[in-house]
C-alpha positions as CSV (number, residue, x, y, z in Angstrom):
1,X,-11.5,5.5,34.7
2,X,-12.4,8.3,37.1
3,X,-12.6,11.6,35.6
4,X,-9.6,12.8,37.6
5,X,-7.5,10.3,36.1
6,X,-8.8,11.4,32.4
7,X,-8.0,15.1,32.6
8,X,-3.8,14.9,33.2
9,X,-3.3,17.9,36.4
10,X,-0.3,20.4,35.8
11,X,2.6,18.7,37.2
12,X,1.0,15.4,36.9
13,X,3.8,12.4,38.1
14,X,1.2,10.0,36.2
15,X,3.4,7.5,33.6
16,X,-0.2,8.5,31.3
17,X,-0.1,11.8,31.7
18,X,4.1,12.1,30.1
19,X,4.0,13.2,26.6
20,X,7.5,11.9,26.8
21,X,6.6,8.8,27.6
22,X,4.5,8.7,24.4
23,X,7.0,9.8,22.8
24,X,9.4,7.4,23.7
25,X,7.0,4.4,23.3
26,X,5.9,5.3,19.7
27,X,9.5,5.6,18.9
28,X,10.5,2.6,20.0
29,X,7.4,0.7,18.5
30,X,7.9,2.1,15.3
31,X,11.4,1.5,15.2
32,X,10.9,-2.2,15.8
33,X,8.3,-2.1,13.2
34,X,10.7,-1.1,10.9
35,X,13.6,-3.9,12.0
36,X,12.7,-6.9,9.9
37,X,11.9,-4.2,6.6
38,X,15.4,-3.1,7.1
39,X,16.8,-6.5,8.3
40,X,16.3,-7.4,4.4
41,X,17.8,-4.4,3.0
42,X,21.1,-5.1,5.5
43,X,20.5,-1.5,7.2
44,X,19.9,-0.4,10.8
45,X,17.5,2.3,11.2
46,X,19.7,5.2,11.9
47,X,22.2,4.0,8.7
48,X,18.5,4.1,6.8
49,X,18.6,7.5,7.8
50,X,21.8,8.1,6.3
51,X,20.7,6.5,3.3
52,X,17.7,8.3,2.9
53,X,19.4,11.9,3.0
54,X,21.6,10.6,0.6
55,X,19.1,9.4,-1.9
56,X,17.8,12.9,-1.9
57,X,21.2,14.9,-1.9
58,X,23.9,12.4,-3.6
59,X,26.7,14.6,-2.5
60,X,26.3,16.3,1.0
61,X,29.5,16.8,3.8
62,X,29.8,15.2,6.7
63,X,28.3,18.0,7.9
64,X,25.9,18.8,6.4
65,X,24.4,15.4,6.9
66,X,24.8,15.7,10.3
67,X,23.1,19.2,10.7
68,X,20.1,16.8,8.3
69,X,19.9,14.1,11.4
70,X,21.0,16.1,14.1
71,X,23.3,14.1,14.7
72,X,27.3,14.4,15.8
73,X,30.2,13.4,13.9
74,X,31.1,11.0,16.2
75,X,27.9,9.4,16.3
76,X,28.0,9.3,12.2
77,X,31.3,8.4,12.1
78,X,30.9,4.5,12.5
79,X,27.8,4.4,10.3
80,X,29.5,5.8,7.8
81,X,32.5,3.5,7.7
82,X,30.3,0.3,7.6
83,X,27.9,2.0,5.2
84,X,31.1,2.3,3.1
85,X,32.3,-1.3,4.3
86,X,29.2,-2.3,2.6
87,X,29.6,-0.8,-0.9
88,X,26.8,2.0,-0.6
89,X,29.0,5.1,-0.2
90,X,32.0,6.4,-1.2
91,X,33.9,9.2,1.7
92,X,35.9,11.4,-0.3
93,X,37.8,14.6,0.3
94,X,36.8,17.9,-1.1
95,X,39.0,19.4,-3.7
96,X,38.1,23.5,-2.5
97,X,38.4,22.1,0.8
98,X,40.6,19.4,1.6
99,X,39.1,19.7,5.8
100,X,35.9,18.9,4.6
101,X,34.4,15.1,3.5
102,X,32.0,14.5,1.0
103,X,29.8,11.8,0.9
104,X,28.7,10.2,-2.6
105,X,26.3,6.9,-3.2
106,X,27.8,4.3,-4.8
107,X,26.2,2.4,-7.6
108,X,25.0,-0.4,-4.9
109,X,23.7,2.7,-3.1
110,X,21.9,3.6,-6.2
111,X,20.5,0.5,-6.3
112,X,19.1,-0.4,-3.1
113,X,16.6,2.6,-3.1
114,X,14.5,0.7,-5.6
115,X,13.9,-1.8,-2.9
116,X,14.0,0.3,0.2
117,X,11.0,2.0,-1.7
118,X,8.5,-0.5,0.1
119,X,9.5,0.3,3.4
120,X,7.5,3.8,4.0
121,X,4.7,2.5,2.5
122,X,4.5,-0.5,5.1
123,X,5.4,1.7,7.9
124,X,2.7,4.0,6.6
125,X,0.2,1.2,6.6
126,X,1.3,-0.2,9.8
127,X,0.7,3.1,10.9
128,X,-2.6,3.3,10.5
129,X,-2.9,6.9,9.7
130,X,-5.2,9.0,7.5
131,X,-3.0,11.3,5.0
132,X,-4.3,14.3,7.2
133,X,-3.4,12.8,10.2
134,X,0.1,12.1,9.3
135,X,0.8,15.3,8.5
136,X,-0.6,16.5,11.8
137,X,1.7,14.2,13.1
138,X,4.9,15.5,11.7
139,X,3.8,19.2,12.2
140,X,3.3,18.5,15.9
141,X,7.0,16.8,16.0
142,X,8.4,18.6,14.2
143,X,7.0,22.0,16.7
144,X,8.3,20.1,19.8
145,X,11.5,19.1,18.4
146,X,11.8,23.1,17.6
147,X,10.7,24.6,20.8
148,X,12.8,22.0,23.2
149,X,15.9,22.6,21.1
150,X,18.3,25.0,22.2
């Protein structure tokens, strides 16, 4: 490699030289890492997601869980409804505010967090990552998600 090529130029049209590109191809690799783990738990990634906020709030709204994945209702929407198609959650109405759903695990819901329990340990071994640099990792994300958000 010539040392031009190694140092990325300001306004670089190099494919190497996008951080989004790295982005994007990390995300995609480590969402099909995580396929066949989820595969056997019957979830997608983002309905993991979903899952995962709700085994650490039980009851959230709609929402609220969509402020949590920044994601919109109508995205959620269908996630939900096969989520609850498939016995993990319950959708029910608020009683001080009949406009607003909440979401609750059901006991099947409850249960499959025992075995989703493997899957961010093989992630984090597929990973590669030392415990330092993994929270690097998320504190550089998470700083870009923040300062390219309106």
């Amino acid at each position: 490699m010539s040392p031009a090529a190694a140092e990325p130029s300001e306004g670089s049209l190099l494919l190497d030289d996008q951080l989004c590109f790295a982005l994007y191809a990390a995300s995609r690799a480590v969402t099909a890492r995580y396929r066949p783990l989820l595969d056997e738990l019957g979830l997608t990634y983002p309905q993991y997601l979903v899952m995962l906020v709700l085994w650490e709030q039980d009851s959230i709204s709609v929402r609220d869980l969509g402020a949590a994945l920044q994601l919109e209702s109508s995205t959620l929407s269908p996630l939900l409804k096969r989520l609850e198609a498939n016995g993990l959650l319950r959708r029910e109405r608020r009683v001080d505010d009949e406009r607003s759903v909440a979401l609750r695990l059901t006991e099947g819901g409850h249960r499959l967090r025992e075995r989703a329990g493997q899957v961010p340990l093989a992630i984090g071994d597929a990973m590669g990552l030392t415990p330092e640099q993994d929270t690097l990792a998320k504190q550089l994300l998470r700083l870009i998600t923040a300062n390219v958000t309106d």
